[in-house]
Structure formats: structure tokens, C-alpha cells
BALOBA-1460 file (C-alpha; in Angstrom, 3 decimals):
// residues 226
<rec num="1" residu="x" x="0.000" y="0.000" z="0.000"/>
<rec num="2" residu="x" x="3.022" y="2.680" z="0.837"/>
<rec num="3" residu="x" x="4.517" y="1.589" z="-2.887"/>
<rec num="4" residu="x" x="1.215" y="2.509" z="-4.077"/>
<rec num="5" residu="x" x="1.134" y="5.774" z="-2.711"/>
<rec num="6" residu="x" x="4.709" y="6.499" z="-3.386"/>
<rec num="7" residu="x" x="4.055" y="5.712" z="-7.177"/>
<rec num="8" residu="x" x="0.838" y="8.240" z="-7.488"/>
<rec num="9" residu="x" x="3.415" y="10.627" z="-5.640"/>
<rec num="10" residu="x" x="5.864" y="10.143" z="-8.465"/>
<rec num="11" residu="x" x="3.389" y="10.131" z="-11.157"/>
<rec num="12" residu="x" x="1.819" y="13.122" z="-9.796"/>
<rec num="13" residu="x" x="5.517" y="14.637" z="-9.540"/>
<rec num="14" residu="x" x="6.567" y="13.823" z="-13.175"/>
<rec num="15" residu="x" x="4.104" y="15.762" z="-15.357"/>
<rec num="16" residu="x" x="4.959" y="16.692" z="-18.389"/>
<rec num="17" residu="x" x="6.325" y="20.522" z="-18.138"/>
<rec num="18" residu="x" x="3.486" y="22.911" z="-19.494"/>
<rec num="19" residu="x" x="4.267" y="24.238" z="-23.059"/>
<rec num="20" residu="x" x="5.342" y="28.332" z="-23.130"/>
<rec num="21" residu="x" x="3.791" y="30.644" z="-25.148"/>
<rec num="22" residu="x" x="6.318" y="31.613" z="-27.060"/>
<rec num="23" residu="x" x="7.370" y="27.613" z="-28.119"/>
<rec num="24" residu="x" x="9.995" y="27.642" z="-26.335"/>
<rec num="25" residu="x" x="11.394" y="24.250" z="-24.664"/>
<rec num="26" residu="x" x="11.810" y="23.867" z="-21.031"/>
<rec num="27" residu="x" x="14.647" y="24.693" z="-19.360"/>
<rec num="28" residu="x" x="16.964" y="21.998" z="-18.429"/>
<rec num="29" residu="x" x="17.259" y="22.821" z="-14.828"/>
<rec num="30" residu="x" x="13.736" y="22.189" z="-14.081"/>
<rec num="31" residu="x" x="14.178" y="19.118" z="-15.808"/>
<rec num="32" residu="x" x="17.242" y="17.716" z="-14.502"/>
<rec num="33" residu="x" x="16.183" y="18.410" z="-10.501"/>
<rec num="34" residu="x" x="12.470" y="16.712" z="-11.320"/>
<rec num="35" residu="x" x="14.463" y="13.749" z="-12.688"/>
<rec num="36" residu="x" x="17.110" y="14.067" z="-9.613"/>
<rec num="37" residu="x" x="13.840" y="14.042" z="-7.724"/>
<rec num="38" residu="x" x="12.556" y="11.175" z="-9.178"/>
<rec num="39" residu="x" x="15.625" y="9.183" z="-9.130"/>
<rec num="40" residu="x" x="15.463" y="9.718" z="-5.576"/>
<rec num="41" residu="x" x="12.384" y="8.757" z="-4.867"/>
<rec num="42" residu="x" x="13.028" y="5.549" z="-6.838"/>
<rec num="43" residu="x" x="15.732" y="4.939" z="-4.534"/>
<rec num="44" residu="x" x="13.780" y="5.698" z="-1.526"/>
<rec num="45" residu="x" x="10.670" y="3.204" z="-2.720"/>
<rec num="46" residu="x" x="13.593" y="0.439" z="-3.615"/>
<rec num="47" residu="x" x="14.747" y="0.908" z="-0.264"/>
<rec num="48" residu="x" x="11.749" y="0.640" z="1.178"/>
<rec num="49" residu="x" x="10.716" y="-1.972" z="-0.898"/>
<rec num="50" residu="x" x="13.485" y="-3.392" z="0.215"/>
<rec num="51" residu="x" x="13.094" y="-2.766" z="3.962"/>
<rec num="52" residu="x" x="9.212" y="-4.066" z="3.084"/>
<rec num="53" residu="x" x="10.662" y="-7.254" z="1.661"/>
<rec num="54" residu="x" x="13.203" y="-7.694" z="4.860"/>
<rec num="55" residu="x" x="10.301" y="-6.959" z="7.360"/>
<rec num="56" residu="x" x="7.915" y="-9.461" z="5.416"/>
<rec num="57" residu="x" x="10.906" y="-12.295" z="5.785"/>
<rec num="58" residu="x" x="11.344" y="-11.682" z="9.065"/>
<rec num="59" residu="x" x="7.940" y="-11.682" z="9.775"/>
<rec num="60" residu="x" x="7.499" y="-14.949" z="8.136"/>
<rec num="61" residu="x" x="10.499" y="-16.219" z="9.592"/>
<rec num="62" residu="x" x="8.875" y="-15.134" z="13.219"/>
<rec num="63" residu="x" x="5.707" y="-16.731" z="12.402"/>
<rec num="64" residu="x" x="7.215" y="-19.525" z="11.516"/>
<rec num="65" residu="x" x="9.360" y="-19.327" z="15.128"/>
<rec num="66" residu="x" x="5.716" y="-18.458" z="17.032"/>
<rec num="67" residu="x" x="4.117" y="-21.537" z="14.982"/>
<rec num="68" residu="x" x="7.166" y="-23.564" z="15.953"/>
<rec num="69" residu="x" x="7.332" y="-21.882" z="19.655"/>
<rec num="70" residu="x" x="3.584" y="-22.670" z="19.824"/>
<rec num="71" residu="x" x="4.045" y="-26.278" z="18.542"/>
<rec num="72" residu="x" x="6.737" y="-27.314" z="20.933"/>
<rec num="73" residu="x" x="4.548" y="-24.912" z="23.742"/>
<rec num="74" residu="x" x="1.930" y="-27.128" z="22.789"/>
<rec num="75" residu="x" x="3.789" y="-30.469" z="22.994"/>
<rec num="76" residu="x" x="4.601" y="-29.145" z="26.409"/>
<rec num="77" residu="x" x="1.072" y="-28.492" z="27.695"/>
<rec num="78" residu="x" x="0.297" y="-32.175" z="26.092"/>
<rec num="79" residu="x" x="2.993" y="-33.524" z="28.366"/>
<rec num="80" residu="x" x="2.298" y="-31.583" z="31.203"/>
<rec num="81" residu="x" x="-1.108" y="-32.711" z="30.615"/>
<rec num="82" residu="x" x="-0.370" y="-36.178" z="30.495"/>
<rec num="83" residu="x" x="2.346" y="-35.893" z="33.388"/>
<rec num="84" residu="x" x="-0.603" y="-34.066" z="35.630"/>
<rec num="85" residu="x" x="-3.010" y="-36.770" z="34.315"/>
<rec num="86" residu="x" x="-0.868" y="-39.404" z="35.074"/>
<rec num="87" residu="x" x="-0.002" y="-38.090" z="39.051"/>
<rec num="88" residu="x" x="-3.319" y="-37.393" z="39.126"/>
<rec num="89" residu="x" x="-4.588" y="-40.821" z="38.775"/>
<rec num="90" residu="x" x="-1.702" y="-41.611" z="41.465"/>
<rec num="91" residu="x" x="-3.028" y="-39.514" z="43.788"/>
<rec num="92" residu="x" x="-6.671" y="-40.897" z="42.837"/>
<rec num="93" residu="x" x="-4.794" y="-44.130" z="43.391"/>
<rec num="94" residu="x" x="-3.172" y="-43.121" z="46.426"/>
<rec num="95" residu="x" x="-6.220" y="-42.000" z="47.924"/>
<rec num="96" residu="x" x="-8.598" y="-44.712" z="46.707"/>
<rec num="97" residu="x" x="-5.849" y="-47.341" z="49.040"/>
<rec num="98" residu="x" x="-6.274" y="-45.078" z="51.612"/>
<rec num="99" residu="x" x="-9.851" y="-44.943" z="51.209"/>
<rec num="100" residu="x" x="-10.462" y="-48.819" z="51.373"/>
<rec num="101" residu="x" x="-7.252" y="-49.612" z="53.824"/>
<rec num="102" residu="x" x="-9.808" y="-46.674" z="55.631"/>
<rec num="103" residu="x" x="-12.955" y="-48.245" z="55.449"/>
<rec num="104" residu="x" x="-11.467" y="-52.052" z="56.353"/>
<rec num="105" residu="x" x="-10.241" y="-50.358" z="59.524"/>
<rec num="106" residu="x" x="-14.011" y="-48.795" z="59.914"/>
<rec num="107" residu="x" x="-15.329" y="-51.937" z="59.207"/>
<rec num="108" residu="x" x="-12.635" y="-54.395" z="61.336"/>
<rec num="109" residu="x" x="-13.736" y="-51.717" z="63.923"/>
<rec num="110" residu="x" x="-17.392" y="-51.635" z="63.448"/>
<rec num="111" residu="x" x="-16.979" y="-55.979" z="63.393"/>
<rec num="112" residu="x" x="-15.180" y="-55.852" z="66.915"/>
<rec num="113" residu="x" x="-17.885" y="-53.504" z="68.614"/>
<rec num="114" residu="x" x="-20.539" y="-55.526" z="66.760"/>
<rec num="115" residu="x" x="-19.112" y="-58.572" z="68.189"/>
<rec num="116" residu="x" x="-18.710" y="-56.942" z="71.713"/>
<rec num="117" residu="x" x="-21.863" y="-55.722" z="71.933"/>
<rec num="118" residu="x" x="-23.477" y="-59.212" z="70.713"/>
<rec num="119" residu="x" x="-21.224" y="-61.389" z="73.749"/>
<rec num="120" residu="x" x="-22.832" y="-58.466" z="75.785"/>
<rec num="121" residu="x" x="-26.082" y="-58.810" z="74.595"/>
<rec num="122" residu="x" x="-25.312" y="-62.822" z="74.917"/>
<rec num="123" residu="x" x="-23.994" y="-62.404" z="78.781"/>
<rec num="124" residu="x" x="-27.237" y="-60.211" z="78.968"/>
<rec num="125" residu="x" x="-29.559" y="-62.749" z="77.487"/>
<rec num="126" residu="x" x="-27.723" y="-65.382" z="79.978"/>
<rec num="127" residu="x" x="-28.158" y="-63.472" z="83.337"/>
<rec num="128" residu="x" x="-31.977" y="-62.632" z="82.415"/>
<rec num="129" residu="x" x="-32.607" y="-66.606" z="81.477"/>
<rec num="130" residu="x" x="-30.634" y="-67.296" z="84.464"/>
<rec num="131" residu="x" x="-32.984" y="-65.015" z="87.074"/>
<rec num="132" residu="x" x="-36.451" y="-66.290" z="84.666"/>
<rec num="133" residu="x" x="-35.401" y="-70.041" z="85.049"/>
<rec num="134" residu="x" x="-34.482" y="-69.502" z="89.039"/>
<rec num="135" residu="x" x="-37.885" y="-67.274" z="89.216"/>
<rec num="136" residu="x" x="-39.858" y="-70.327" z="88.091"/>
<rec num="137" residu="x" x="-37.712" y="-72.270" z="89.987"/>
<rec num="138" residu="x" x="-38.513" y="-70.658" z="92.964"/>
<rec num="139" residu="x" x="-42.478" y="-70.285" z="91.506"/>
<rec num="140" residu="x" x="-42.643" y="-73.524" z="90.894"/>
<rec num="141" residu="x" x="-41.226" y="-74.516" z="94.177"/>
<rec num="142" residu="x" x="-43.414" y="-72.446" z="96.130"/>
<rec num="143" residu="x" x="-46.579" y="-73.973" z="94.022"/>
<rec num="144" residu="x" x="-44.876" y="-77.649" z="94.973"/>
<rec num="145" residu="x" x="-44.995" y="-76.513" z="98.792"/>
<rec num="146" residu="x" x="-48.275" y="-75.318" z="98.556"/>
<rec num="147" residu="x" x="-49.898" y="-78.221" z="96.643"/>
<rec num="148" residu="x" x="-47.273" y="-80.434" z="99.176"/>
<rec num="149" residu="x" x="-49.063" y="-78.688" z="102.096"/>
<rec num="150" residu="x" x="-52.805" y="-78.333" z="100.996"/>
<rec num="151" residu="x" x="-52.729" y="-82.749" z="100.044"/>
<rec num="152" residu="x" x="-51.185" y="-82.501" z="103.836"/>
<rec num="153" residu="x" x="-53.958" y="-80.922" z="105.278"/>
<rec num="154" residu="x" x="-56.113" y="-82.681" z="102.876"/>
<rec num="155" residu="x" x="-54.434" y="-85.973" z="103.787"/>
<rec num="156" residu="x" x="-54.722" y="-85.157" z="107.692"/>
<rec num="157" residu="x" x="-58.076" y="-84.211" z="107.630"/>
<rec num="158" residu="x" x="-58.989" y="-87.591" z="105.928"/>
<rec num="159" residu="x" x="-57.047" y="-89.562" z="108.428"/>
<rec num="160" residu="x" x="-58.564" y="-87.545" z="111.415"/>
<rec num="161" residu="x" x="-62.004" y="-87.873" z="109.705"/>
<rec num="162" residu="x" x="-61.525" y="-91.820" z="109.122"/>
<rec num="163" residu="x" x="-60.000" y="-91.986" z="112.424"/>
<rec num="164" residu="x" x="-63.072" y="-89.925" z="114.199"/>
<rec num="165" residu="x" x="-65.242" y="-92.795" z="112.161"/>
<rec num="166" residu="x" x="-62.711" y="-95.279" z="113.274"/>
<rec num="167" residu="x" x="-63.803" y="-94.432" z="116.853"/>
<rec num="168" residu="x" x="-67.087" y="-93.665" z="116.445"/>
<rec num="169" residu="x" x="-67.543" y="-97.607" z="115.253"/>
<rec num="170" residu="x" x="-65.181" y="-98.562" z="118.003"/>
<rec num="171" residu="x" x="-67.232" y="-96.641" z="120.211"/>
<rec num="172" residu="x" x="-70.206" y="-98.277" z="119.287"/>
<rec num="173" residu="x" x="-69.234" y="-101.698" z="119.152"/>
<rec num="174" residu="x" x="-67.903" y="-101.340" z="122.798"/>
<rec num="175" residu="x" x="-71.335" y="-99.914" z="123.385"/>
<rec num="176" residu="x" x="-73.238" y="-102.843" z="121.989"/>
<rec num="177" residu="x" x="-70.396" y="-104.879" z="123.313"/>
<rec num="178" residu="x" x="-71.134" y="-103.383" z="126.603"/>
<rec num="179" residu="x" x="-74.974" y="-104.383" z="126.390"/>
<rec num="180" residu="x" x="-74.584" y="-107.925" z="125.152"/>
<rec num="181" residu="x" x="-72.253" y="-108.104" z="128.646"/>
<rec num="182" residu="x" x="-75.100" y="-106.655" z="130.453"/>
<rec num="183" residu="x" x="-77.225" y="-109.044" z="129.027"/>
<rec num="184" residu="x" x="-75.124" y="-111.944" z="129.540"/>
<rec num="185" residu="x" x="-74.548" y="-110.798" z="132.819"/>
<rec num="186" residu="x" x="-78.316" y="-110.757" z="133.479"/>
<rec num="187" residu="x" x="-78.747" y="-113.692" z="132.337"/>
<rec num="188" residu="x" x="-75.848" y="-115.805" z="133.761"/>
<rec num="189" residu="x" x="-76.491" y="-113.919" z="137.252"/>
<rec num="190" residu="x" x="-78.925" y="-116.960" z="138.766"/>
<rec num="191" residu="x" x="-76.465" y="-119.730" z="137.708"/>
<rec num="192" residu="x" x="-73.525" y="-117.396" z="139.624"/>
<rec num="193" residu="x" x="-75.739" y="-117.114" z="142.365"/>
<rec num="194" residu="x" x="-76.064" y="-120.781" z="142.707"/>
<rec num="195" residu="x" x="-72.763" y="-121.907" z="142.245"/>
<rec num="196" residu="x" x="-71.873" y="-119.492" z="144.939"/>
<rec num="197" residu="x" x="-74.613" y="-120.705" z="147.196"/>
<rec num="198" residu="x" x="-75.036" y="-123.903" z="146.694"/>
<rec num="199" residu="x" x="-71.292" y="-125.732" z="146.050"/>
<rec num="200" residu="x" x="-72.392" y="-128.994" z="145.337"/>
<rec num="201" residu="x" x="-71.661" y="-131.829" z="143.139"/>
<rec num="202" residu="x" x="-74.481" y="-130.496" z="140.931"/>
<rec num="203" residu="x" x="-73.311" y="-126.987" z="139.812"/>
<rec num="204" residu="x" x="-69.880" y="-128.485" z="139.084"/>
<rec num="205" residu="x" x="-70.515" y="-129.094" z="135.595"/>
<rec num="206" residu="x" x="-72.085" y="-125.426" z="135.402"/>
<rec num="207" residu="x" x="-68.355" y="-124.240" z="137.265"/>
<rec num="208" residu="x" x="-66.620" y="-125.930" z="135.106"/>
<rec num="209" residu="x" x="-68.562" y="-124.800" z="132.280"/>
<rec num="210" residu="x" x="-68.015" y="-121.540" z="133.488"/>
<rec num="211" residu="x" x="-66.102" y="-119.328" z="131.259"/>
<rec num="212" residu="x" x="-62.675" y="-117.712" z="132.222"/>
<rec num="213" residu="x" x="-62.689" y="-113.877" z="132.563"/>
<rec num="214" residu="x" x="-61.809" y="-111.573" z="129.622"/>
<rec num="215" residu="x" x="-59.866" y="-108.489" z="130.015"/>
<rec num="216" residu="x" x="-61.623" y="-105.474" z="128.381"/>
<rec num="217" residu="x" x="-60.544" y="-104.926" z="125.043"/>
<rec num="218" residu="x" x="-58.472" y="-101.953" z="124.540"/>
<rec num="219" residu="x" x="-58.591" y="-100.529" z="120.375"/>
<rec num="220" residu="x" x="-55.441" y="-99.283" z="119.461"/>
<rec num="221" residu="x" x="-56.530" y="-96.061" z="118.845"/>
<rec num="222" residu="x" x="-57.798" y="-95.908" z="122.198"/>
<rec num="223" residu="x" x="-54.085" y="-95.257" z="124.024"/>
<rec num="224" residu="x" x="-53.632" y="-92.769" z="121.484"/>
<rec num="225" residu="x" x="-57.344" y="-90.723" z="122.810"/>
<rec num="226" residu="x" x="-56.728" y="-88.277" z="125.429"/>
């Protein structure tokens, strides 16, 4: 674009010199410091030109070091990349051990109170089956006394009820016994009387058929009365 303007400058400087009236030509010093001019200024735009062509190479020739710089920058960022990725999964690693060597503690922990509390809950379950089995123990003791001592008083009021009948016959029989004696007694009195009056040859077979006395019978329940 500056080459550009510098060659509408150098057109616009080298016009062709306006024509006199008389027909005269130019003069040659006009002439010879336009073309001085102009040979300058071709220098100057070949220069710059030149300059232009330098700065375009080395422009190149830096984009070509920033592609290059940006490449290996690049390359760099890949490897840090890959060297962050890869001591990233270490420490994922790293912490993912210490996360399960963690949680086997937790859980060898949690096992150990879990069995603790279970022998305690066992001892527990022990002592309470313990104090239930003595408690019927004891219940079912007392229940055995208490049966044990109601068929007692069951048992002793039967016997003192069969032994009250007991007596009562006894008492009875000795009561009839008692009257048949009187009876007899009655009855045999005459013969007595005779034997005692009259001791003769004749009432020897009644003395003789005389029975021996009996001792009163005694029941043995009867020592036992008060």
C-alpha cells in the first residue's frame, strides 16, 4: 500500500512541463532536478521496498518461530497434561488405598464392637434366662410346697375324719359290746348265784362250764385318745 502511494506521488511529480507561449522548450534545470527528484524517490521506494521485503521475511520467519514456539509450547502443555493426568490418577490411586485400607479399619472396627456388643447382649440374654429359670424355679417350688401342704392338710383331715369314724364304730361296738355283757350278765347272774350258794356236786358241771374272765378290750386307737 506505501509503494502505491509512493508511485501516485511520483506520477503526480513527473508531469509533463506545461508548453510556453512563445514555443519555447523547457529549461533543463527544471528538468534535470524533477528527474534528480525522481531518481530519488526511486531509490527511496527500492529501499523501502526493500526494507518491506526484509520486514515481510522476518515476519514470516517469526511466524514460523511463534508456529514452531507454539508447537513445541503445545507439545509441552500435552505432556504436562499427560504428566498431571498421570499423578493425578496416582493420587486418585493413592487415595482410593487409603480410602479402602480406611474403610477395612471402619469396618474391622465396626466388626469388633458388633461382636462386643453381641457377647454383651449374649452375657445379657444369659443373666436374664438365668434369674427367669431360678424365678420359676422358685415359683414352681413355692406352688410344689403349697400343693405339698394343701394334700397334707387334705391328707390329715382324711385320716382324722376316718380316724373320728374309726372311733365312732369302736365306740359303738364297745357300746353294743357293753350291752350284750349286760345281758349276759343278766342272764348268767342266777347260775352265779347258785354256784356261789349252793357248792355242790351239781353246779360243778355249770363251774366248770363256766367261762374264764376276759380283760376289756383296749382298740389301738384308744391309748392314742386323750
Amino acid at each position: 500500500q506505501q509503494s502505491r502511494l509512493l508511485h501516485r506521488l511520483l506520477h503526480r511529480l513527473s508531469p509533463s512541463a506545461p508548453a510556453r507561449c512563445d514555443g519555447a522548450p523547457p529549461a533543463p534545470t527544471a528538468a534535470s532536478e524533477l528527474e534528480g527528484k525522481v531518481t530519488h524517490l526511486m531509490e527511496l521506494l527500492k529501499a523501502h521496498e526493500s526494507r518491506d521485503a526484509e520486514a515481510s521475511r522476518l515476519q514470516q520467519a517469526l511466524q514460523c518461530q511463534e508456529e514452531a514456539d507454539a508447537a513445541k509450547l503445545v507439545e509441552l502443555m500435552r505432556r504436562q497434561e499427560a504428566a498431571s493426568a498421570a499423578a493425578v490418577e496416582e493420587a486418585k490411586a493413592a487415595i482410593e488405598a487409603q480410602l479402602v485400607e480406611r474403610f477395612r479399619e471402619e469396618q474391622a472396627a465396626a466388626a469388633e464392637a458388633h461382636s462386643a456388643q453381641l457377647q454383651q447382649l449374649s452375657a445379657e440374654h444369659s443373666t436374664q434366662l438365668q434369674q427367669a429359670a431360678a424365678l420359676l424355679e422358685a415359683q414352681a417350688r413355692e406352688k410344689f410346697e403349697t400343693a405339698v401342704a394343701h394334700e397334707r392338710v387334705i391328707a390329715r383331715e382324711a385320716q382324722e375324719q376316718a380316724v373320728l369314724a374309726e372311733r365312732l364304730a369302736y365306740l359303738s361296738a364297745l357300746k353294743q359290746l357293753e350291752l350284750d355283757v349286760d345281758v349276759l350278765t343278766r342272764v348268767l347272774a342266777p347260775t352265779v348265784y347258785l354256784m356261789q350258794s349252793f357248792p355242790t356236786s351239781l353246779c360243778l358241771p355249770l363251774r366248770a362250764r363256766r367261762l374264764p374272765p376276759r380283760a376289756p378290750a383296749r382298740h389301738p386307737f384308744c391309748a392314742a385318745t386323750p
